[in-house]
C-alpha positions as CSV (number, residue, x, y, z in Angstrom):
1,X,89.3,31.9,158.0
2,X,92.3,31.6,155.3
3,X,96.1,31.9,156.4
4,X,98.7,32.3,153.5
5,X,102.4,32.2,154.9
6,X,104.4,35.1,153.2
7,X,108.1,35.6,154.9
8,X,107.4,32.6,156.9
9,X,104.8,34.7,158.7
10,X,101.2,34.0,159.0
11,X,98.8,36.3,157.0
12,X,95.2,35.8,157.8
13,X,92.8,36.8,154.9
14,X,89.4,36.6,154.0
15,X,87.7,36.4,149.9
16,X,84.1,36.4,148.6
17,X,82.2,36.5,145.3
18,X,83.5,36.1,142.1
19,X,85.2,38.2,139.0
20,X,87.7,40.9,138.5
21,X,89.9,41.2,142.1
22,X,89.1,43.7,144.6
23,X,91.6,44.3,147.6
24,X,90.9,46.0,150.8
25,X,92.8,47.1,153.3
26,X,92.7,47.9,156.9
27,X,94.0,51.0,158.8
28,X,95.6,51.1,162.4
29,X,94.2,49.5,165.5
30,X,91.3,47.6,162.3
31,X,91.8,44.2,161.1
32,X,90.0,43.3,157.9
33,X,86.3,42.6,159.9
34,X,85.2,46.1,160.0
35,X,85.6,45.7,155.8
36,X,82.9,43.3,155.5
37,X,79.8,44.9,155.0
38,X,81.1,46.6,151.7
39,X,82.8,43.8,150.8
40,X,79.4,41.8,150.3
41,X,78.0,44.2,148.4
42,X,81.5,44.8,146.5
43,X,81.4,41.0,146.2
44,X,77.7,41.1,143.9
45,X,80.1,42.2,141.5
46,X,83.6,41.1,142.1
47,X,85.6,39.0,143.7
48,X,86.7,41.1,147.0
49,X,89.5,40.4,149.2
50,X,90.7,41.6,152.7
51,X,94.1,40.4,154.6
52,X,95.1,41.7,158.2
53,X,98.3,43.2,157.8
54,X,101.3,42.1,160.0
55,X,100.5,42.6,164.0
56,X,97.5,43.6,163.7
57,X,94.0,41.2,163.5
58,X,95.1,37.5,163.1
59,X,98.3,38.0,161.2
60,X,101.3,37.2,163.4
61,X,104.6,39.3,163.2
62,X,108.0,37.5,163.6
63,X,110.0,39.7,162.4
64,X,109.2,42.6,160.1
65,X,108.5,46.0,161.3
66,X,105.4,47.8,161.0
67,X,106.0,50.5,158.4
68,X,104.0,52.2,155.3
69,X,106.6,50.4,153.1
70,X,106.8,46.9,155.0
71,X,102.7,46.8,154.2
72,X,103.0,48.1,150.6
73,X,105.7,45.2,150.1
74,X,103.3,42.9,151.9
75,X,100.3,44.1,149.5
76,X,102.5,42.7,146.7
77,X,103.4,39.5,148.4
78,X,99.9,38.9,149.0
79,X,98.8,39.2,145.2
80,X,102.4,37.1,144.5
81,X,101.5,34.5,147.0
82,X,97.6,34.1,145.6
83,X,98.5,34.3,142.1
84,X,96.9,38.0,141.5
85,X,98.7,39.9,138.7
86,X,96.5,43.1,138.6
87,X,94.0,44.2,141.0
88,X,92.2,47.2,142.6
89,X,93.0,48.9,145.9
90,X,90.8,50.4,148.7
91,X,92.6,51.4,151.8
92,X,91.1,53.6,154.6
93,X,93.2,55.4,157.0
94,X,96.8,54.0,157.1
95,X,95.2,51.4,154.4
96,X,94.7,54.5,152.0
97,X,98.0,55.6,152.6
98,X,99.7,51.9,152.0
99,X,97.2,51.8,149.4
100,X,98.3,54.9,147.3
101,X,102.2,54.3,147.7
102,X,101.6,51.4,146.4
103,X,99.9,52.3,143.3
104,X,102.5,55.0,142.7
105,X,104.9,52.9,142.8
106,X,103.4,49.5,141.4
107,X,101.3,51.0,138.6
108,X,101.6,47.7,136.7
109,X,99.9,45.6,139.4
110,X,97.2,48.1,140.1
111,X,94.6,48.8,138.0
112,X,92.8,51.3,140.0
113,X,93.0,52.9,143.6
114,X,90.5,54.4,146.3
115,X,91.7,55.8,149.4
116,X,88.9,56.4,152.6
117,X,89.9,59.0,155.0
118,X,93.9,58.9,154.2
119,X,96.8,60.8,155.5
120,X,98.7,61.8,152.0
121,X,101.3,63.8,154.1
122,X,101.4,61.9,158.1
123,X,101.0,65.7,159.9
124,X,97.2,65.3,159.0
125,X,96.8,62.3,161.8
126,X,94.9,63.7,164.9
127,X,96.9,64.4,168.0
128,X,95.4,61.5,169.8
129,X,97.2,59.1,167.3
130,X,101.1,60.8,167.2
131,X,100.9,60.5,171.6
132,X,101.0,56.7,170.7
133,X,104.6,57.4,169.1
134,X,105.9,58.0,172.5
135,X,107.1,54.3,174.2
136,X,105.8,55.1,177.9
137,X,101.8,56.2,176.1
138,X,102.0,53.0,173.5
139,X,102.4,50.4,176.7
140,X,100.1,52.4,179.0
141,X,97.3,52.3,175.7
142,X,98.8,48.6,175.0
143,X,98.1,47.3,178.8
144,X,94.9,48.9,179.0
145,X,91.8,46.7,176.3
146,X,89.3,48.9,178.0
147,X,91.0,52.1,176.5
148,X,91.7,50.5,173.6
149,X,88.0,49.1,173.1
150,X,87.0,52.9,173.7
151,X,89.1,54.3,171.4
152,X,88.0,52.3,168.9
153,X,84.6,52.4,169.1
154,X,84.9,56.1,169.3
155,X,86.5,55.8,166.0
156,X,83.6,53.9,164.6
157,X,80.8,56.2,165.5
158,X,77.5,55.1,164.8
159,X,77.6,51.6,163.0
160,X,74.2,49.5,162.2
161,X,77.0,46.4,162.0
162,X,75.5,43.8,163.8
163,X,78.9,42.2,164.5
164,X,80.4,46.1,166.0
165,X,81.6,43.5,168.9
166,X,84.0,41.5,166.9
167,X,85.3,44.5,165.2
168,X,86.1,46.2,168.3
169,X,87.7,42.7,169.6
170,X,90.1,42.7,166.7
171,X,91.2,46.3,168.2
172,X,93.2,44.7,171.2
173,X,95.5,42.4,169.3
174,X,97.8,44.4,168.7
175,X,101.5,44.8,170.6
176,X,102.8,48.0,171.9
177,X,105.6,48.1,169.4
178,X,103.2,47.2,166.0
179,X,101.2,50.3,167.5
180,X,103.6,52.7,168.1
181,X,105.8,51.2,164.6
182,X,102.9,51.9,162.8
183,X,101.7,55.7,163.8
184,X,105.3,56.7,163.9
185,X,105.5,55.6,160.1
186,X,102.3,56.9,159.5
187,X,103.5,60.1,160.9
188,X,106.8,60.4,159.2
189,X,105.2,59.4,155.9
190,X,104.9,62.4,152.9
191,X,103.3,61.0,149.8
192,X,103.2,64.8,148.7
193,X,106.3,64.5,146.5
194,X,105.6,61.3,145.2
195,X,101.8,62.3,143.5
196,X,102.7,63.0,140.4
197,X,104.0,59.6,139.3
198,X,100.4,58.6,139.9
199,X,99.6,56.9,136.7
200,X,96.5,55.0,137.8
201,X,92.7,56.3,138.1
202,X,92.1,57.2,141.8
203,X,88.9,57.9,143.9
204,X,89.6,60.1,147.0
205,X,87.1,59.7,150.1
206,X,87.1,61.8,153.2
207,X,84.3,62.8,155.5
208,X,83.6,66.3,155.8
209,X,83.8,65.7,159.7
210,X,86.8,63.7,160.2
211,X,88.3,64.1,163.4
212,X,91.2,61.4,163.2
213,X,92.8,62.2,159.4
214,X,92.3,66.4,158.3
215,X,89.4,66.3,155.2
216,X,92.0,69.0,153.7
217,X,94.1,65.8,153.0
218,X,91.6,65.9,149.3
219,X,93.0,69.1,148.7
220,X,96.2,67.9,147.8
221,X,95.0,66.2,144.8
222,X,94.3,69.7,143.1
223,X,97.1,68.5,140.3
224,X,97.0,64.8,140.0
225,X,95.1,64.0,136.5
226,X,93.6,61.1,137.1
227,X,92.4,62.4,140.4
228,X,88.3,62.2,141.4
229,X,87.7,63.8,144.9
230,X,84.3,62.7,147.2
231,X,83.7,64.6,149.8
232,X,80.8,63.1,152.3
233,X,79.9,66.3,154.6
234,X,77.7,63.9,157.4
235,X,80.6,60.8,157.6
236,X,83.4,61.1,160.5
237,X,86.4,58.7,159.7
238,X,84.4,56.1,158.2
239,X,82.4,57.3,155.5
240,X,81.3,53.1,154.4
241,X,79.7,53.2,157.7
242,X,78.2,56.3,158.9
243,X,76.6,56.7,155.2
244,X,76.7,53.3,153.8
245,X,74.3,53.3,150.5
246,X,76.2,56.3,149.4
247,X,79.4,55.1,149.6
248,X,78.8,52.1,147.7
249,X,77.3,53.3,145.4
250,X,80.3,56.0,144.9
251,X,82.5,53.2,145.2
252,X,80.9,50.6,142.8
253,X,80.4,53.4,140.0
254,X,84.0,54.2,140.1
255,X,85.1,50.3,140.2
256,X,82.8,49.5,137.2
257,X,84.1,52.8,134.8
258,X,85.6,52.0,131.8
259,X,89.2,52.5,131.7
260,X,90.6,56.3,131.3
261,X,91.7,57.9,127.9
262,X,95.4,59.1,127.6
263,X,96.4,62.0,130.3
264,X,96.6,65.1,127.8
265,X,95.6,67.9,130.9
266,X,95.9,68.2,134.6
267,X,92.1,68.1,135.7
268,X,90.2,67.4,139.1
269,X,87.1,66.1,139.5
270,X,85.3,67.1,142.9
271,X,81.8,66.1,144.2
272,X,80.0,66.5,147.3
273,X,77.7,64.2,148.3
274,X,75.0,65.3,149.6
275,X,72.0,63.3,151.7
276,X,68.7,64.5,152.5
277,X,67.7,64.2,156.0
278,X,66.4,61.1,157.3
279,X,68.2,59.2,154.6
């Protein structure tokens, strides 16, 4: 376990292998644990990081809010803090949406971006997420690990992670407030407007049964030129799980591509990926 003190507030993070920086982050009620299966095979070939962002995992919060921008700003004071001056971003869930604002709006710290099962605009988030907005639900769900532990491993699905308990142990660390902060920002958040100042190559994830984040959410890269769209028709809301192979090797072949030739037309590149049974 590795701590790096950013705002005079603990940030707990974990790294493996070694070459060109890889950053991975976690979305809400995660920490960084349920990352580590991709990141050892991610780190064959690079050098991968995860952090828990504030209030959630092992990273305490003293004093700043759980927001979309708080953890883009604390993506950047990460990479400050370790010395990183360029590096590539995957973010599920709320990670893929901290993930993409970032990019858009740091393009010269991030080389290249992949969201997982992202809400672009917050309306996409399930119903079960925006009743932890209200005060009175976010204690109840807060007060109650058992819910909490359910939830979660509903989430997860089917996972052949041998270490599913400590995943789902991470899930009860969090506060009432750093839960209900964080969907209400999730919620509120429209990255809509802000996708065309994209100016960084980005690989868009969602599985074709995703119950937690709409799959339409892809859709909305119809116009962003540097835009590739991978659609996983068997994966719920975590597609590096329920179909691991596949997604790593999606997510290694876009990590390893040589860099993109100057934007000169609005294009979209869409696959399915498609498994044959028993796979």
């Amino acid at each position: 376990m590795s701590i790096v003190v950013i705002d005079n507030q603990v940030v707990h993070y974990e790294v493996f292998g070694r070459g060109r920086p890889v950053l991975f982050l976690h979305g809400w009620l995660g920490s960084w644990r349920y990352w580590f299966p991709t990141m050892e095979v991610v780190a064959e070939h690079f050098r991968t990081y995860s952090f828990d962002f504030w209030g959630f995992g092992d990273s305490r919060r003293k004093r700043t809010q759980e927001s979309i921008q708080a953890y883009s700003e604390q993506v950047i004071r990460f990479l400050d803090a370790l010395g990183i001056d360029q590096v590539m971003l995957v973010g599920h869930s709320m990670g893929g949406m901290v993930a993409m604002k970032t990019a858009i709006n740091h393009p010269e710290r991030i080389q290249r971006v992949v969201t997982v099962g992202a809400p672009i605009n917050g309306d996409s988030l399930s119903w079960l997420l925006k009743l932890i907005d209200r005060p009175f639900l976010a204690d109840t769900f807060a007060r109650t690990p058992l819910l909490r532990r359910c939830l979660f491993r509903f989430f997860l699905g089917q996972t052949n992670d041998p270490a599913v308990k400590e995943v789902i142990d991470d899930s009860v660390k969090s506060s009432a407030n750093t839960l209900r902060y964080a969907v209400s920002s999730m919620w509120r958040t429209d990255l809509r407007p802000e996708l065309p100042r994209l100016r960084v190559p980005a690989l868009i994830v969602h599985g074709g049964r995703d119950d937690i984040v709409n799959p339409n959410q892809a859709e909305l890269f119809t116009n962003v030129p540097l835009a590739e769209v991978v659609t996983m028709p068997r994966s719920r809301h975590f597609p590096f799980l329920d179909e691991a192979a596949t997604f790593n090797e999606v997510l290694l072949r876009f990590l390893q591509a040589e860099p993109p030739p100057p934007i000169r037309a609005t294009s979209l590149i869409v696959y399915e990926v498609q498994t044959l049974p028993g796979d």
